[in-house]
PyMOL Python script that loads the backbone (N, CA, C, O; Angstrom):
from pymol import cmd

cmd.read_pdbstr("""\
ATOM      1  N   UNK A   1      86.099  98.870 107.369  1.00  0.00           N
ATOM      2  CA  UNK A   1      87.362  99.553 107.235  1.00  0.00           C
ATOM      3  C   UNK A   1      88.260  99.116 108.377  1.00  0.00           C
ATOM      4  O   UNK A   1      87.793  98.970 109.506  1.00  0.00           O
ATOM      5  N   UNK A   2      89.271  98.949 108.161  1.00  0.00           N
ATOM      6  CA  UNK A   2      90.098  98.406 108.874  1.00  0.00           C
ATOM      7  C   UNK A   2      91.600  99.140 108.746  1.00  0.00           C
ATOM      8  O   UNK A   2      92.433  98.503 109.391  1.00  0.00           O
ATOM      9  N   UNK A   3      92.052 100.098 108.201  1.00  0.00           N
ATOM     10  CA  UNK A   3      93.378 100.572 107.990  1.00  0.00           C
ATOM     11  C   UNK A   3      93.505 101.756 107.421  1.00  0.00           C
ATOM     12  O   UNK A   3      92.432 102.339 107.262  1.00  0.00           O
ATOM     13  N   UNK A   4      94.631 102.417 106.990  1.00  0.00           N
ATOM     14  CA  UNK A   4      94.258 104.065 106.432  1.00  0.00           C
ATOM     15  C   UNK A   4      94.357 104.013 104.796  1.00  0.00           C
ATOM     16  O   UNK A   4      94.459 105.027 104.106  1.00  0.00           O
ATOM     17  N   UNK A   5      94.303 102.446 104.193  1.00  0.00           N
ATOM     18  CA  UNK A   5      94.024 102.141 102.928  1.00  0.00           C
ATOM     19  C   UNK A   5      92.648 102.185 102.911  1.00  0.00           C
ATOM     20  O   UNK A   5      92.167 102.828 101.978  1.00  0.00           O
ATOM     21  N   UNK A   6      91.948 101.719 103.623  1.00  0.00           N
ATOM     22  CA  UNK A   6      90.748 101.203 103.313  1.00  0.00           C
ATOM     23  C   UNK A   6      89.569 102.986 103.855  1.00  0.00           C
ATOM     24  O   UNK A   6      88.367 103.224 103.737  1.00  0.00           O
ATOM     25  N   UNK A   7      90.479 103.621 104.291  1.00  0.00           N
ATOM     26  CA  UNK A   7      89.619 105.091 104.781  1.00  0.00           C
ATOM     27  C   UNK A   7      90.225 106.360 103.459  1.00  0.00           C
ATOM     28  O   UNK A   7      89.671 107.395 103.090  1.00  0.00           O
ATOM     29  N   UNK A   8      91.664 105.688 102.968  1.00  0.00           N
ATOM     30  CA  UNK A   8      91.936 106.627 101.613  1.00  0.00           C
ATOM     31  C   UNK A   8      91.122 106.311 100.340  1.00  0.00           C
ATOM     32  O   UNK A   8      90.864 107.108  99.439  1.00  0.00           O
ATOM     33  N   UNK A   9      90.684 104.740 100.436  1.00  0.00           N
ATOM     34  CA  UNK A   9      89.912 104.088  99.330  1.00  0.00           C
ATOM     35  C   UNK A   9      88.774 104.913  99.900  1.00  0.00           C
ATOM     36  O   UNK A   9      89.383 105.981  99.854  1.00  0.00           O
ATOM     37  N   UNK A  10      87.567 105.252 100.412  1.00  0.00           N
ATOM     38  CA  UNK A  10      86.729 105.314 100.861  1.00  0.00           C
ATOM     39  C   UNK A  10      86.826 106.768 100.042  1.00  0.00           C
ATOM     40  O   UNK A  10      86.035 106.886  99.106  1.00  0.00           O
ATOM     41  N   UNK A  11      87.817 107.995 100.343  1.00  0.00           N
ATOM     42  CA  UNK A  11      88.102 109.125 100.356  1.00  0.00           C
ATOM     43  C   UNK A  11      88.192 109.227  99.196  1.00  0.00           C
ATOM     44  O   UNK A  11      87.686 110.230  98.692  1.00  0.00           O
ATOM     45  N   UNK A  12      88.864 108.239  98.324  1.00  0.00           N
ATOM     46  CA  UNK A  12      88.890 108.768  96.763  1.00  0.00           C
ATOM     47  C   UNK A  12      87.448 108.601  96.034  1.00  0.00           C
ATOM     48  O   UNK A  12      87.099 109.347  95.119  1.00  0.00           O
ATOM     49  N   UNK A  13      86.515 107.363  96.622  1.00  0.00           N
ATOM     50  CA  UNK A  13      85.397 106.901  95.622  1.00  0.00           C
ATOM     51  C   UNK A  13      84.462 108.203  95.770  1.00  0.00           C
ATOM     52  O   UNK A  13      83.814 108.796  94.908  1.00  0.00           O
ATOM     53  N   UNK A  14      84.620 108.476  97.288  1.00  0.00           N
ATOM     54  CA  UNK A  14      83.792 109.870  97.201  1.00  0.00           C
ATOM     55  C   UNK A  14      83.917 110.722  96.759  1.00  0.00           C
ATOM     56  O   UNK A  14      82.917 111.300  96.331  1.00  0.00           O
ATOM     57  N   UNK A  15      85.240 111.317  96.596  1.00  0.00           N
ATOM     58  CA  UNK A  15      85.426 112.306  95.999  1.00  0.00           C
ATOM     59  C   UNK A  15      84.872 112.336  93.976  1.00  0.00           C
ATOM     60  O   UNK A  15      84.998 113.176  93.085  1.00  0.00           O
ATOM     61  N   UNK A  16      84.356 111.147  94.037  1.00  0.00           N
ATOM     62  CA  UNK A  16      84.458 110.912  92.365  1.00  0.00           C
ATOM     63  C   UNK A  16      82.904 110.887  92.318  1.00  0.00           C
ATOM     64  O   UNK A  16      82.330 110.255  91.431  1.00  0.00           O
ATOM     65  N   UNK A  17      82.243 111.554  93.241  1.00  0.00           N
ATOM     66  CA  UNK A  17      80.844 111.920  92.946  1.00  0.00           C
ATOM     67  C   UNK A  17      80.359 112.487  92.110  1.00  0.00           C
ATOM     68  O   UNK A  17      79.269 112.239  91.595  1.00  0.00           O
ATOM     69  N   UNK A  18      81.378 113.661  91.748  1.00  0.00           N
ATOM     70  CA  UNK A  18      80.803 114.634  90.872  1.00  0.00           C
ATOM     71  C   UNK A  18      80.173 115.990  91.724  1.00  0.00           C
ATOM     72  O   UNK A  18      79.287 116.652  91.181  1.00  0.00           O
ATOM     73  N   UNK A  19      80.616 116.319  92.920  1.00  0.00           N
ATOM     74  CA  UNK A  19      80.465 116.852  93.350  1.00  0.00           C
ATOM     75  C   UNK A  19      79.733 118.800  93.012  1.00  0.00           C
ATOM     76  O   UNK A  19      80.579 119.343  93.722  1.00  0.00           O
ATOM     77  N   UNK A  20      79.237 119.487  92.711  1.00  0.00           N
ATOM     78  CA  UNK A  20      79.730 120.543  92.563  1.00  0.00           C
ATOM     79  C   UNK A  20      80.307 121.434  93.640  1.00  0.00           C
ATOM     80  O   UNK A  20      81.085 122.307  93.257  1.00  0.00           O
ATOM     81  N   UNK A  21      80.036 121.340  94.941  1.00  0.00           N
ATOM     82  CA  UNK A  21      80.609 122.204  96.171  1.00  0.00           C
ATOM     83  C   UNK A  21      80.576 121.204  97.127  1.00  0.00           C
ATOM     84  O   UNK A  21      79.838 120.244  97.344  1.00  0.00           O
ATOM     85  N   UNK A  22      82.184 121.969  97.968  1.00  0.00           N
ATOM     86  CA  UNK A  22      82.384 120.947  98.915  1.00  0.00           C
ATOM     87  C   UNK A  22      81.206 120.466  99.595  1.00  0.00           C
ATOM     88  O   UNK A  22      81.143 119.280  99.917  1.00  0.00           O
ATOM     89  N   UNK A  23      80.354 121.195  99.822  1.00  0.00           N
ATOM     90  CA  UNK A  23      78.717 120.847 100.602  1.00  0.00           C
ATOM     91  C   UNK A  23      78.172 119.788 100.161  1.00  0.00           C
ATOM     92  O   UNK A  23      77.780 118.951 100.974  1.00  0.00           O
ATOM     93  N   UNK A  24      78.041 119.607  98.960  1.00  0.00           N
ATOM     94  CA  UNK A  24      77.620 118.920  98.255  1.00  0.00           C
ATOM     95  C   UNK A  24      77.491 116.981  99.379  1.00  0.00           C
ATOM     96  O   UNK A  24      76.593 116.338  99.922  1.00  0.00           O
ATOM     97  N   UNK A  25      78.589 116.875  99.222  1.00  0.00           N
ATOM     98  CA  UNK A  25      78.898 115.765 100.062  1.00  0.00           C
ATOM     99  C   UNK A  25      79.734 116.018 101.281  1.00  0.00           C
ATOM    100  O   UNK A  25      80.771 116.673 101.189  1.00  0.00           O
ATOM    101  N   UNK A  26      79.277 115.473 102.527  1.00  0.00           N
ATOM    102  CA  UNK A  26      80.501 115.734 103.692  1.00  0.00           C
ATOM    103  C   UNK A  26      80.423 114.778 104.421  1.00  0.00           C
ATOM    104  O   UNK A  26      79.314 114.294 104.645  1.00  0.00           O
ATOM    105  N   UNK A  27      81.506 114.273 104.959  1.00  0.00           N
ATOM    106  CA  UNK A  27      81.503 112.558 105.353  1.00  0.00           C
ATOM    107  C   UNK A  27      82.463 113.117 106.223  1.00  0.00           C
ATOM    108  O   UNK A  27      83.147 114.125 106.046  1.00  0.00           O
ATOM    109  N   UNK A  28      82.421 111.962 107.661  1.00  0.00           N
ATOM    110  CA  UNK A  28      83.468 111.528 108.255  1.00  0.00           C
ATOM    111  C   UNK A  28      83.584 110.386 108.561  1.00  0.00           C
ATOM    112  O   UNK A  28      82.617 109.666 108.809  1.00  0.00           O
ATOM    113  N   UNK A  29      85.388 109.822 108.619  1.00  0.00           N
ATOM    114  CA  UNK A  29      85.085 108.428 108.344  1.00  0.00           C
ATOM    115  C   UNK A  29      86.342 108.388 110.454  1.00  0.00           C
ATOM    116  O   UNK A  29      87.214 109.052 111.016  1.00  0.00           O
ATOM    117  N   UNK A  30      85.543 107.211 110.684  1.00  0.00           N
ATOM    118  CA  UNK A  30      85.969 106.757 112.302  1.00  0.00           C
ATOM    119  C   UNK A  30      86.409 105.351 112.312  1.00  0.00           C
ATOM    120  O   UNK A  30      85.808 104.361 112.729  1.00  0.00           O
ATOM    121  N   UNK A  31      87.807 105.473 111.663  1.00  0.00           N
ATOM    122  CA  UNK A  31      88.496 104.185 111.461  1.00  0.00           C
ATOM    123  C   UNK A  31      88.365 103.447 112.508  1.00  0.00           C
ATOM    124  O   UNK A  31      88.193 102.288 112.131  1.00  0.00           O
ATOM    125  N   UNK A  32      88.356 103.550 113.951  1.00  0.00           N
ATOM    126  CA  UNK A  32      88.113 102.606 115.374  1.00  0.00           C
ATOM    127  C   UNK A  32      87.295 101.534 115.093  1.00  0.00           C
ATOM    128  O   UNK A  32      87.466 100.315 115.102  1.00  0.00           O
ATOM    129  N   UNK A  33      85.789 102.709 114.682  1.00  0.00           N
ATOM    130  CA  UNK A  33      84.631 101.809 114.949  1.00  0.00           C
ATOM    131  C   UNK A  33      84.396 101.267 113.552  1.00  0.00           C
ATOM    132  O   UNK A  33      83.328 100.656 113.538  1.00  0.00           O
ATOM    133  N   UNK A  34      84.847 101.266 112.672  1.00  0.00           N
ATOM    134  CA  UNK A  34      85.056 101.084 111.482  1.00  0.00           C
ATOM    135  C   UNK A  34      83.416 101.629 110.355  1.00  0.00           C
ATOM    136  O   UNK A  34      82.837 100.898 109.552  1.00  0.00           O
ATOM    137  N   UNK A  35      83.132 102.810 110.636  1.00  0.00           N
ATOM    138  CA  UNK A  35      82.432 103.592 110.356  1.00  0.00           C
ATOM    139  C   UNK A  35      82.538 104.737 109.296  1.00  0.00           C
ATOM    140  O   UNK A  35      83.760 104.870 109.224  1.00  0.00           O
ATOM    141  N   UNK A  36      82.121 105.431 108.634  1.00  0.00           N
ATOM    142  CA  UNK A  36      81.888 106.496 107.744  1.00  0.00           C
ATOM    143  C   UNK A  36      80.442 107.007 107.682  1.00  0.00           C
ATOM    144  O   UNK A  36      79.495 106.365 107.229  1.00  0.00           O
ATOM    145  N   UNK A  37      80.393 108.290 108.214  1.00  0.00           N
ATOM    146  CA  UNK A  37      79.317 109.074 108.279  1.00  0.00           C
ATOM    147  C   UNK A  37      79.259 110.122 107.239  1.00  0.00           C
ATOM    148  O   UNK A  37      80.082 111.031 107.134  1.00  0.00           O
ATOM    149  N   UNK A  38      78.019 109.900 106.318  1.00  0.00           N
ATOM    150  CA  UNK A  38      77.762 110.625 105.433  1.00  0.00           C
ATOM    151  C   UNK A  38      76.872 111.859 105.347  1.00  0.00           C
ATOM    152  O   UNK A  38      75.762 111.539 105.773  1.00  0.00           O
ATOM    153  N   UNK A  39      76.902 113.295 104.925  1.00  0.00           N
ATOM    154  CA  UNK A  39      75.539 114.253 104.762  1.00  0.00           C
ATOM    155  C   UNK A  39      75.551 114.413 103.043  1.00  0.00           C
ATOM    156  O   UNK A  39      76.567 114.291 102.358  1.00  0.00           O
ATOM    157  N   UNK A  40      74.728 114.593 102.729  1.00  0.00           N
ATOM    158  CA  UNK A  40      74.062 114.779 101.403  1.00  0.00           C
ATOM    159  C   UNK A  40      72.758 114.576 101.054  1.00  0.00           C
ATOM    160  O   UNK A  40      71.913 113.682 101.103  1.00  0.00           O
ATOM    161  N   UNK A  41      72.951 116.420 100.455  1.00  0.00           N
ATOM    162  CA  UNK A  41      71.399 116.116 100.287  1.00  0.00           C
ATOM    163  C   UNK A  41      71.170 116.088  98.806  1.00  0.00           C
ATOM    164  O   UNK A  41      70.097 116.452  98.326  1.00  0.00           O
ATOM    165  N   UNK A  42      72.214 115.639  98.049  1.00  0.00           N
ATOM    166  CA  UNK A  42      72.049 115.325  96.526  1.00  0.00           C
ATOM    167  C   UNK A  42      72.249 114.283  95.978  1.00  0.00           C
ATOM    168  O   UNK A  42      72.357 114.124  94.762  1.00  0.00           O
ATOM    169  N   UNK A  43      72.339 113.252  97.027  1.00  0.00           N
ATOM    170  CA  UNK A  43      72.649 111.933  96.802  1.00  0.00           C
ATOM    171  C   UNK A  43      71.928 111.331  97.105  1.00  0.00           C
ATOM    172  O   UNK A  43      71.094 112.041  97.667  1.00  0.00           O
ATOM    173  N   UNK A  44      71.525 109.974  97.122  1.00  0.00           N
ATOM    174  CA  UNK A  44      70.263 109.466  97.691  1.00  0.00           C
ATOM    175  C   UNK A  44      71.432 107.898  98.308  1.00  0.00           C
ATOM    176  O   UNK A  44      72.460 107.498  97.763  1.00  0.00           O
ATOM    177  N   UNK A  45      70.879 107.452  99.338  1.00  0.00           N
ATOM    178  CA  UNK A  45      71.395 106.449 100.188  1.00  0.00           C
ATOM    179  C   UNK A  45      71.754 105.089  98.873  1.00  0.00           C
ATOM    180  O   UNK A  45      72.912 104.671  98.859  1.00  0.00           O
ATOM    181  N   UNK A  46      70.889 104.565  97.993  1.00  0.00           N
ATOM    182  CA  UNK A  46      71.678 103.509  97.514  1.00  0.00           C
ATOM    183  C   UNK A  46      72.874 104.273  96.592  1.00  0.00           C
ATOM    184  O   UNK A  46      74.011 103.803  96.582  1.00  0.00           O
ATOM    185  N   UNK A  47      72.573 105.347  95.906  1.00  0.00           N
ATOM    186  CA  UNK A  47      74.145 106.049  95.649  1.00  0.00           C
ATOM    187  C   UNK A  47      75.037 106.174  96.380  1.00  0.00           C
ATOM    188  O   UNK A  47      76.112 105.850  95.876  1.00  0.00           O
ATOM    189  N   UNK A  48      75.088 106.577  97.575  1.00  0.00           N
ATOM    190  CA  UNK A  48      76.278 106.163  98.177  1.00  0.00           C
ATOM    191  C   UNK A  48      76.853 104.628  98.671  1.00  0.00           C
ATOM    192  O   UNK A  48      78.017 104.231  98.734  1.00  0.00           O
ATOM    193  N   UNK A  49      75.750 104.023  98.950  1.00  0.00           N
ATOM    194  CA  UNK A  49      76.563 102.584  98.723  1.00  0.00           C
ATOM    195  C   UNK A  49      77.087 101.810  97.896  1.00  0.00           C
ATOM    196  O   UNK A  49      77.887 100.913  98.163  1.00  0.00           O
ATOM    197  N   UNK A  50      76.532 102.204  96.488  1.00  0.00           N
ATOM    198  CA  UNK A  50      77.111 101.615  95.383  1.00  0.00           C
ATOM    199  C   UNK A  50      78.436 102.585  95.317  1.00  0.00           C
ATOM    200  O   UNK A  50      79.368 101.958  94.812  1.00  0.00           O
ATOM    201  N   UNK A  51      78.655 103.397  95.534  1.00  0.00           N
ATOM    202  CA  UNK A  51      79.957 104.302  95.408  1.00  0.00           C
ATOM    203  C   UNK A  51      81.134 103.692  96.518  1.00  0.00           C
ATOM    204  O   UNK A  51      82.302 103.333  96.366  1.00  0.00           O
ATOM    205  N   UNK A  52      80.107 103.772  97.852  1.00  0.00           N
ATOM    206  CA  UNK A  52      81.038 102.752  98.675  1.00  0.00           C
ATOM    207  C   UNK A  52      81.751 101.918  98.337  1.00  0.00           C
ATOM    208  O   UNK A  52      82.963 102.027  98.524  1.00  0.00           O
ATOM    209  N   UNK A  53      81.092 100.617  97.615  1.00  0.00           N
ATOM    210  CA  UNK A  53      81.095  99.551  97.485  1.00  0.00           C
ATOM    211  C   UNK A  53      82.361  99.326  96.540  1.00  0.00           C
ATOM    212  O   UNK A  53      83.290  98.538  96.722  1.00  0.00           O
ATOM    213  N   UNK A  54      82.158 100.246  95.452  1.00  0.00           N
ATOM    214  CA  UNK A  54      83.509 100.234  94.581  1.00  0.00           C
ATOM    215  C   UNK A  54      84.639 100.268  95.352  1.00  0.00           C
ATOM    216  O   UNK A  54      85.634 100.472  94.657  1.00  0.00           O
ATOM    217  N   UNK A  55      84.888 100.142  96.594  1.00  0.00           N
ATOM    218  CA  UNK A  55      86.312  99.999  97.509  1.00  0.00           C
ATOM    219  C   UNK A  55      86.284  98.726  97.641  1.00  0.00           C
ATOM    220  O   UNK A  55      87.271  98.321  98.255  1.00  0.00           O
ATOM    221  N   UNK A  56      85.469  97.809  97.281  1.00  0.00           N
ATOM    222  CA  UNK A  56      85.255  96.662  97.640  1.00  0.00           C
ATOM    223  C   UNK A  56      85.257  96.011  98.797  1.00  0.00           C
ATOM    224  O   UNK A  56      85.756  94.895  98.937  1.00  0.00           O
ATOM    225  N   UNK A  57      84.673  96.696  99.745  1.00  0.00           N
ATOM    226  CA  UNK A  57      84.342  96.453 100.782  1.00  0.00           C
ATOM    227  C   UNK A  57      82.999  96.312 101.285  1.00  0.00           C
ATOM    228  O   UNK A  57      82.270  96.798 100.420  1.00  0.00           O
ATOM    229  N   UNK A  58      82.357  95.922 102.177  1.00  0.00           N
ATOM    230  CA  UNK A  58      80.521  95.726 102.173  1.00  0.00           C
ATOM    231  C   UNK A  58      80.677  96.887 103.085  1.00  0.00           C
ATOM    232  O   UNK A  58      81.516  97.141 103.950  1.00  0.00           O
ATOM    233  N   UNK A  59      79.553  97.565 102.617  1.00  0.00           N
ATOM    234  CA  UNK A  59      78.704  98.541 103.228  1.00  0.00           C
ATOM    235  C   UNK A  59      77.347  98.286 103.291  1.00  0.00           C
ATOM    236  O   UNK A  59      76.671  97.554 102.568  1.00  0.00           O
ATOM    237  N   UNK A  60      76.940  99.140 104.473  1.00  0.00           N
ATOM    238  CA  UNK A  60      75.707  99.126 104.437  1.00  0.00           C
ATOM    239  C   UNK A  60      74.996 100.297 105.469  1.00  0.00           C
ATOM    240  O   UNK A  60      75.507 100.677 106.522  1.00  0.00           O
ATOM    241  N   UNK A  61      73.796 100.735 104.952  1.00  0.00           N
ATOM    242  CA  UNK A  61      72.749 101.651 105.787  1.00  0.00           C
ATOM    243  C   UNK A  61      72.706 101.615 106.645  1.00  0.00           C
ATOM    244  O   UNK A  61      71.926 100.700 106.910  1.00  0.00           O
ATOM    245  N   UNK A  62      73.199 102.214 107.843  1.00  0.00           N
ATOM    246  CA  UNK A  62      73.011 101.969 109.734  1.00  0.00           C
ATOM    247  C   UNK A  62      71.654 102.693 110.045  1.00  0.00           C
ATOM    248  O   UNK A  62      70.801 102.215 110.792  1.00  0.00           O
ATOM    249  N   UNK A  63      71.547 103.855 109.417  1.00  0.00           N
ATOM    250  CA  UNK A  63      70.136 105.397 109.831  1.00  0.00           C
ATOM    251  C   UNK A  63      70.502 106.240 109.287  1.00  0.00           C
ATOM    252  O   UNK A  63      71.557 106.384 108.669  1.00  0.00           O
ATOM    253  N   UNK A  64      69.555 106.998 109.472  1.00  0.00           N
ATOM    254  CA  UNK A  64      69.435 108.066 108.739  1.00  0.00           C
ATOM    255  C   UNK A  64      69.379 109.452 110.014  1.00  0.00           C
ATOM    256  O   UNK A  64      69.163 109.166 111.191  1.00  0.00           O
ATOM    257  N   UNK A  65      69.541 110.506 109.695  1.00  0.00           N
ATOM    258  CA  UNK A  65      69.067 111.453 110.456  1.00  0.00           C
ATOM    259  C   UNK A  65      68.414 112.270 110.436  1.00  0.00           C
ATOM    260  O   UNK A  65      68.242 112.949 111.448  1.00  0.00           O
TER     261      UNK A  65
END
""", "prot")
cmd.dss("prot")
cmd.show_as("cartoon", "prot")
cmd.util.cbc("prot")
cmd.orient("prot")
């Protein structure tokens, strides 16, 4: 991520989870370091990268917590 396109792209793919409660998914994204931190516990890690990814940008797994 590099700009506040590429952190609104980020913001919409997530939001198109299917969420049922805001809990559901909660992310913060740290345009500097060009980062997005994800919690969910109804998602499983390659789901969110393929969701990522639809911004067309590469993502990838840093850790877990």
């Amino acid at each position: 991520m590099t700009c506040e396109g590429c952190s609104n792209a980020v913001t919409r793919v997530l939001s198109r989870l299917g969420v049922v409660s805001p809990s559901d998914v909660e992310y913060e994204i740290d345009l500097p370091n060009k980062k997005v931190v994800i919690q969910s516990d109804n998602h499983s890690v390659d789901q969110l990268l393929e969701t990522l990814k639809k911004t067309g940008k590469e993502a990838r797994h840093l850790s877990s917590k």
